[in-house]
C-alpha positions in Angstrom: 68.5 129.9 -76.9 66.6 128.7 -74.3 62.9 130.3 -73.4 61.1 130.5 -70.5 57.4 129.5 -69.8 56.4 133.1 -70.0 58.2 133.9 -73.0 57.2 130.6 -74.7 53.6 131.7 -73.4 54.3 135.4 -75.1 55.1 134.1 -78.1 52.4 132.0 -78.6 50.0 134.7 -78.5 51.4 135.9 -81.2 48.5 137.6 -83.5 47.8 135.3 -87.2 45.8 139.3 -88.2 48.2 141.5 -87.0 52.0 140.1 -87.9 53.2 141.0 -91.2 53.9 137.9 -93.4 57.2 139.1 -94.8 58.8 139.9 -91.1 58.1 135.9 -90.8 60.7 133.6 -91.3 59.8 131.4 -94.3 60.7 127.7 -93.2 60.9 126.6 -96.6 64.4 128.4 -97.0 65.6 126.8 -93.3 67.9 124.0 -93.2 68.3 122.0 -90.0 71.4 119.5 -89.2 69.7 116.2 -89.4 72.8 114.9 -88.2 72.5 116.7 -84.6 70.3 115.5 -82.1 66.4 116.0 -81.6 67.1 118.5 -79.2 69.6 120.4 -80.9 67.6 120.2 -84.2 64.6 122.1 -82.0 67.2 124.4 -80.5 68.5 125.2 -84.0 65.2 125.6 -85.6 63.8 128.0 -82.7 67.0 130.4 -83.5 66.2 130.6 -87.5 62.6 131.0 -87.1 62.6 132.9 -83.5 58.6 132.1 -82.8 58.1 128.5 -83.9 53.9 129.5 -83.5 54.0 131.9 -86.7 55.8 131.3 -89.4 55.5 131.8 -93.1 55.4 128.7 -95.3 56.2 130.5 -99.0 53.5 132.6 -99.7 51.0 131.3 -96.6 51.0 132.4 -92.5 50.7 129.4 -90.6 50.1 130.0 -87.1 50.8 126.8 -85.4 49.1 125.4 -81.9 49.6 122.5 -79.6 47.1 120.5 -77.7 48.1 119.2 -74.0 46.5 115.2 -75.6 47.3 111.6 -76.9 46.3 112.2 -79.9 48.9 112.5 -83.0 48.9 115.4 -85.6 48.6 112.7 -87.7 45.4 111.0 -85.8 43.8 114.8 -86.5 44.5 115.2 -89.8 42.7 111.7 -90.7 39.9 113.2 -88.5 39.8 116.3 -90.5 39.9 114.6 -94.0 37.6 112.1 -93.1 34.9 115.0 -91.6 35.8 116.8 -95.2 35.0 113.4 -97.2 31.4 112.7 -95.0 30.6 116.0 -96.0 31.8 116.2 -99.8 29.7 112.5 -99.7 26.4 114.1 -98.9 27.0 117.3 -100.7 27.7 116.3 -104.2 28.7 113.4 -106.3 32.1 112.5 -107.2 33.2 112.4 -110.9 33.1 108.4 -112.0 35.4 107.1 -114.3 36.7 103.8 -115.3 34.4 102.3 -112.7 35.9 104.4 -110.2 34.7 107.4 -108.2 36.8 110.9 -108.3 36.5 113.7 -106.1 
């Protein structure tokens, strides 16, 4: 299955309010040849879930984005948890026990 920029573009703009959740593929019940290569893998997993932007993970939508940057999901994800802890910080207190601080 091989998509074009426009239909890669269509899909994309897929709508996280209008889609209904159980029309979604839930990725949780996909199973991907980790034998096969990375682009087989992609190819495989684009033909179980069809649009690899909206998916259902169990009960939750996830629609998913991608930024044209250097920047890891993983790099953004320590951004967003450390943004989450500097607020948390000033908000409240964490729980102390043992000497240690809980959140």
């Amino acid at each position: 299955m091989h998509l074009s920029k426009e239909e890669l573009h269509r899909i994309e703009q897929a709508d996280l309010k209008t889609c209904v959740s159980d029309e979604l593929t839930d990725i949780y019940e996909i199973e991907i040849d980790e034998k096969k290569s990375v682009s087989a893998r992609v190819e495989e997993y684009i033909q179980e879930v069809g649009n690899p932007f909206l998916v259902r993970v169990g009960t939750y939508t996830v629609k998913i984005g991608y930024a044209d940057c250097q920047e890891t999901l993983n790099d953004r994800m320590w951004q967003y948890l450390r943004k989450v802890m500097e607020r948390k910080d000033k908000s409240e207190p964490g729980v102390r026990q043992n000497g240690n601080e809980y959140l």
